[in-house]
C-alpha positions as CSV (number, residue, x, y, z in Angstrom):
1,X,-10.2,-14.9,-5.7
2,X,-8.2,-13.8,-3.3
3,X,-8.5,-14.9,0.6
4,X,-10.1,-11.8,2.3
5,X,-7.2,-12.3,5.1
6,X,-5.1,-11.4,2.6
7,X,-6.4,-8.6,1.2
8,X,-5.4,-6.8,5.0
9,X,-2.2,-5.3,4.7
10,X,-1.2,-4.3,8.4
11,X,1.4,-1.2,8.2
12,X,4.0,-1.7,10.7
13,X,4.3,2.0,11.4
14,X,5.9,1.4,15.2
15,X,8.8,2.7,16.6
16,X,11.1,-0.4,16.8
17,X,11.6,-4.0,15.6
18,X,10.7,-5.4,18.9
19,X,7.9,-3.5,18.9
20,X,6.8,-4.6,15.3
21,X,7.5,-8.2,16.2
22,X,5.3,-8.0,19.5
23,X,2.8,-6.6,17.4
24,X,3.4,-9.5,14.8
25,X,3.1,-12.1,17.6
26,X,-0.1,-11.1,19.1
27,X,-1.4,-10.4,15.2
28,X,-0.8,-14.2,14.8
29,X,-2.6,-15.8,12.0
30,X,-5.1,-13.0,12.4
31,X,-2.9,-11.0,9.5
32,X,-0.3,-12.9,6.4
33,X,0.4,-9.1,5.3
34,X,2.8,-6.5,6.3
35,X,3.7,-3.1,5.7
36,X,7.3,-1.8,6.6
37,X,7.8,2.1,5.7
38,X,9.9,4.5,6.8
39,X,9.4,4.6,10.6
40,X,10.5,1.1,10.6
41,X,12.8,0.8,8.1
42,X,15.0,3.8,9.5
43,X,14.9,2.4,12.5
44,X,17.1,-0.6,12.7
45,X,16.5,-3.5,11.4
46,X,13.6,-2.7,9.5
47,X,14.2,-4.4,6.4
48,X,16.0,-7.1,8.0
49,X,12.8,-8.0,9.7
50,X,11.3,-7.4,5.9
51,X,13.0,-10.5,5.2
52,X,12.3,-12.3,8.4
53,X,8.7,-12.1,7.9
54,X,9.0,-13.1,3.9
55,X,11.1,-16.3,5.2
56,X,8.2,-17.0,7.1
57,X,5.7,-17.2,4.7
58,X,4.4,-13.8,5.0
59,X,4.1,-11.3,2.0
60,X,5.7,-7.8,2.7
61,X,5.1,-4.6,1.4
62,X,8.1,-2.1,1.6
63,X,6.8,1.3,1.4
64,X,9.6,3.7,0.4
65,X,8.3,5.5,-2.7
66,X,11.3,5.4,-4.4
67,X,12.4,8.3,-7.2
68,X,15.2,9.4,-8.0
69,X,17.1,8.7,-10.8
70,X,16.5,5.8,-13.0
71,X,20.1,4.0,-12.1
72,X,19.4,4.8,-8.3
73,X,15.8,3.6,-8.8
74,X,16.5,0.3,-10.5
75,X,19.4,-0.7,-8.3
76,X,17.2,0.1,-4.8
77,X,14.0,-2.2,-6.9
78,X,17.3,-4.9,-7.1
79,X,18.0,-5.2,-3.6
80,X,14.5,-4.8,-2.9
81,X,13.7,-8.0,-4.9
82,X,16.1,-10.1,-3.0
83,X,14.6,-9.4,0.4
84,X,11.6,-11.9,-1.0
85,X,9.2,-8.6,-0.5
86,X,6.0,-8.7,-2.8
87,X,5.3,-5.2,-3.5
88,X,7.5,-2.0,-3.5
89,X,6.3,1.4,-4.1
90,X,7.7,4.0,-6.5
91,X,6.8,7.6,-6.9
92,X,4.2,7.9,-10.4
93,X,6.4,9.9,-12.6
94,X,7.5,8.6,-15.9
95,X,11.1,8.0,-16.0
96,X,10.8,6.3,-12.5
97,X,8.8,4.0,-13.1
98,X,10.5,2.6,-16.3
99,X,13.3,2.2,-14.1
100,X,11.4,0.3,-11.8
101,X,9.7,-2.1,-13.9
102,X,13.1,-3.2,-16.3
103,X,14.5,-3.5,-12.4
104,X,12.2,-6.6,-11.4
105,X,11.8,-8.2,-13.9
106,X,12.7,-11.6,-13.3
107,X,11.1,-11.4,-9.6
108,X,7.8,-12.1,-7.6
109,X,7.8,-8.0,-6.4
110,X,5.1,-6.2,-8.0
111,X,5.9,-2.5,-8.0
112,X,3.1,0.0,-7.1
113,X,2.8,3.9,-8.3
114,X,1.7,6.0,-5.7
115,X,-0.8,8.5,-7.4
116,X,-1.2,11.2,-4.7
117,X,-0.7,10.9,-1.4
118,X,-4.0,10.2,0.8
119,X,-3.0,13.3,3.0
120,X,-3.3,16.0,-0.4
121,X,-6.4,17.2,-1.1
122,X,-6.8,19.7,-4.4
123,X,-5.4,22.9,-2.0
124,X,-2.6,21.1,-1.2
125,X,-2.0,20.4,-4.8
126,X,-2.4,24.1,-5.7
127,X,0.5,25.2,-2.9
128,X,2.9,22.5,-4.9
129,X,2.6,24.2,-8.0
130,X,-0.1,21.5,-9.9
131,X,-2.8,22.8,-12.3
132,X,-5.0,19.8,-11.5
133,X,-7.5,18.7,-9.3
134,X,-7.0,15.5,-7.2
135,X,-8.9,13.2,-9.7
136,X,-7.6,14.9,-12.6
137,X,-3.7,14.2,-11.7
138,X,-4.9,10.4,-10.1
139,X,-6.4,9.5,-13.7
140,X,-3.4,11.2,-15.5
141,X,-0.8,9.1,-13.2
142,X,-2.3,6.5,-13.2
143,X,-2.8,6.3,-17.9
144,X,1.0,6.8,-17.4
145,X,1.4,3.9,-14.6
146,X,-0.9,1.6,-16.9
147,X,1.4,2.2,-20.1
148,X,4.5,2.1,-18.7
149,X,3.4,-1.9,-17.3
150,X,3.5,-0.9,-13.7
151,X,1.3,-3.9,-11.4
152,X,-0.6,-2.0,-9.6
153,X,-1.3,1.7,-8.1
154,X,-1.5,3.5,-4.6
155,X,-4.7,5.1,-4.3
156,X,-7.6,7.0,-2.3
157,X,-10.2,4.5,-1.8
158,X,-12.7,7.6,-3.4
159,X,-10.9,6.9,-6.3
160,X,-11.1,3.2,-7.0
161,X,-14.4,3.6,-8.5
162,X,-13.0,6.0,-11.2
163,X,-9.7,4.2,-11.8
164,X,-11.0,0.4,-12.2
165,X,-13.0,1.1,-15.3
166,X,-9.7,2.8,-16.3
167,X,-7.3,0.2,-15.9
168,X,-9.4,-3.1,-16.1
169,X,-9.2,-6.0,-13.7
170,X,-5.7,-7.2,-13.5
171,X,-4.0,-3.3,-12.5
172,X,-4.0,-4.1,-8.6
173,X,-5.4,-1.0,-6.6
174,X,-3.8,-0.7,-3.3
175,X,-5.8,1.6,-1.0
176,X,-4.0,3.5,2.1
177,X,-6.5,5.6,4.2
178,X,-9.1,3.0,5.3
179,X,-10.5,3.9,8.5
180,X,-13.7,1.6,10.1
181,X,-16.7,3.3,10.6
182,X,-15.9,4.2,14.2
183,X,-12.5,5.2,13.9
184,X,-10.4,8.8,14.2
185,X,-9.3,10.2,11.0
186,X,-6.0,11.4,12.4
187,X,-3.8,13.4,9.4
188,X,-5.8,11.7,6.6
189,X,-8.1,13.6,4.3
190,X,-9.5,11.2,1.8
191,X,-10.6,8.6,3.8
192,X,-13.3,5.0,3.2
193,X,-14.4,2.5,5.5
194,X,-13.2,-1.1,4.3
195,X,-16.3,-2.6,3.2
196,X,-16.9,0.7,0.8
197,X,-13.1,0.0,-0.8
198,X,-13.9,-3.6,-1.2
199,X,-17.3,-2.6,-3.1
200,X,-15.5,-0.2,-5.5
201,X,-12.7,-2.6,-6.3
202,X,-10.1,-2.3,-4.8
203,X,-7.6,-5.4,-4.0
204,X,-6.1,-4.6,-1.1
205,X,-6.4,-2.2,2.0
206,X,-3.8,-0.9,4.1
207,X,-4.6,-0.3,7.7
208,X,-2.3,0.8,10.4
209,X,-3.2,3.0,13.4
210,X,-6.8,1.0,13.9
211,X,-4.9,-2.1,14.1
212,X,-2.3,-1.2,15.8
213,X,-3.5,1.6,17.8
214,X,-6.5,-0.5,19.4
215,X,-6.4,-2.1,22.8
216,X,-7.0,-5.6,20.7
217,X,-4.9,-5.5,17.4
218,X,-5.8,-9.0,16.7
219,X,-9.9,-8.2,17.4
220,X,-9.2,-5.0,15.1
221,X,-7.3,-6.8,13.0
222,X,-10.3,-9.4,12.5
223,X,-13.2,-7.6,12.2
224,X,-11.7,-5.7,9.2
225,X,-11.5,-8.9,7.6
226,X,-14.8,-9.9,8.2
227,X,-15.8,-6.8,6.5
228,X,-13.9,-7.4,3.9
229,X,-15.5,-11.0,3.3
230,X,-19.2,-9.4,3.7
231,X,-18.3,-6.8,1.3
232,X,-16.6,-9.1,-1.1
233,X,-19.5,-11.7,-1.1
234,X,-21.5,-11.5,-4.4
């Protein structure tokens, strides 16, 4: 069973690499899991600091929703590989994520689908062009993920419950959009509290502004993942 420290991935989303290693350094053994996305990883230094933290003995979870095509695809998983990150996210469409699995094999990185984004709800679907309702292009995705050997999938936290039954126990769900009880929302729309992820199975929980927002990151940082032990007790 996994550590409930590390089931707290921390996204870096901060302006610059000093700021992400301040943040880092006052985290301290508080957090063993790191996300590095775009704001980050354009920055600077980003993946650089990726590898840093890896070297360290911290996992790393590069965010960049890869697609494209499958040669760019597999060749960006490649370089991802070597950085010594753990997971890497790729957008859930078919021909991607073929390209993504052949790409690491042979590596620890686990590649994650990313369903739909935590900010769509099923208006926002509609304005893209989809016939489908949130749940209804999750469950579809995330068949295609499952067959296609992908680890693990990027999901609403309101749809763990659906999925798990789906996918059995070894697909890892990955859930963005965890806010505690008392937090803002900000630009999210399908939002959970950490202890309700944790009770419909997801694996992991990805928390950035109510970590790194709060006036104690580390105090933050710990009472999420004493949340997540209560909730994961059986």
């Amino acid at each position: 069973m996994l550590d409930p420290r590390e089931r707290l991935i921390v996204a870096l989303d901060v302006a610059s690499v000093e700021a992400a290693q301040a943040l880092v350094q006052r985290l301290g053994a508080s957090v063993s899991f790191y996300k590095i996305g775009y704001q980050l990883g354009f920055a600077g230094g980003g993946l650089t600091l990726a590898r840093s933290l890896a070297e360290a003995g911290n996992q790393v979870f590069i965010d960049m929703k890869l697609h494209d095509i499958g040669h760019t695809v597999a060749r960006g998983v490649e370089s991802v590989a070597r950085l010594g990150a753990s997971f890497l996210t790729v957008h859930a469409y078919p021909q991607t994520m073929h390209a993504a699995v052949e790409a690491r094999a042979g590596s620890k990185l686990r590649i994650l689908a990313v369903t739909v984004l935590t900010s769509y709800d099923d208006a926002d679907l509609a304005a893209a062009g989809y016939d489908f309702t949130v749940p209804e292009l999750v469950a579809e995705r995330a068949g295609q993920a499952r067959d296609v050997g992908i680890d693990g999938l990027v999901c609403s936290a309101l749809e763990v419950e659906t999925l798990r039954p789906l996918l059995g126990p070894s697909m890892l769900l990955v859930t963005p959009g965890i806010r505690p009880a008392d937090a803002d929302v900000g630009d999210q729309k399908r939002v959970t509290t950490p202890a309700a992820a944790i009770a419909a199975g997801a694996d992991y929980l990805v928390v950035g502004r109510p970590v790194i927002a709060a006036p104690d990151p580390k105090a933050a940082a710990d009472a999420i993942v004493a949340e997540i032990a209560q909730a994961a007790r059986p």
